[in-house]
C-alpha positions in Angstrom: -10.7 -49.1 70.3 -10.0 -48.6 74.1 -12.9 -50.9 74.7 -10.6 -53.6 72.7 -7.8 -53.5 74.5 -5.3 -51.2 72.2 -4.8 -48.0 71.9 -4.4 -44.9 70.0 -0.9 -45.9 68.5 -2.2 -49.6 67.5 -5.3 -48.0 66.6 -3.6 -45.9 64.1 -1.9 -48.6 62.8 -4.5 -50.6 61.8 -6.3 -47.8 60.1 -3.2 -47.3 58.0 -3.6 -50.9 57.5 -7.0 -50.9 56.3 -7.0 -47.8 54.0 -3.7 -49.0 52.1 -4.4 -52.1 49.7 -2.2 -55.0 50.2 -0.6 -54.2 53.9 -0.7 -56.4 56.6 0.2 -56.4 60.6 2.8 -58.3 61.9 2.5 -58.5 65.9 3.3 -60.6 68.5 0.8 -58.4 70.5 -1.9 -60.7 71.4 -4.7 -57.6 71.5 -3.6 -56.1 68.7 -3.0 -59.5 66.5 -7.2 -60.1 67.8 -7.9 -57.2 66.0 -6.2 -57.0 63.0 -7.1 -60.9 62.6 -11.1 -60.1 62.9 -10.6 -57.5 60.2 -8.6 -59.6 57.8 -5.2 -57.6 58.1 -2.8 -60.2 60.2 0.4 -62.0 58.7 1.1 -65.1 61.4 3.9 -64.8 62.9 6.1 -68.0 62.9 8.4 -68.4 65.3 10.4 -71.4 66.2 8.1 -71.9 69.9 5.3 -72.0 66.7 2.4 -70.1 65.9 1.2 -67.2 68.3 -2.1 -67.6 69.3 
């Protein structure tokens, strides 16, 4: 994932993401958000400036 842009502890997280049913990211990490969106594990993040995008 160092290619992406995150590493090993964002990494980790969304493996435990994936492998666990019903878990999703919350980030305001634009890398890591880029990630976990591709691979269907992001909750957006509202905050009152909006969406993070």
């Amino acid at each position: 994932m160092a290619e992406k842009g995150i590493g090993y502890i964002d990494a980790h997280l969304v493996a435990s993401a994936k492998i666990e049913k019903d878990v999703l990211i919350w980030t305001a990490d634009k890398r890591l958000a880029r990630i976990a969106e591709s691979l269907n594990l992001l909750n957006v993040l509202k905050y009152h400036y909006g969406t993070i995008n």
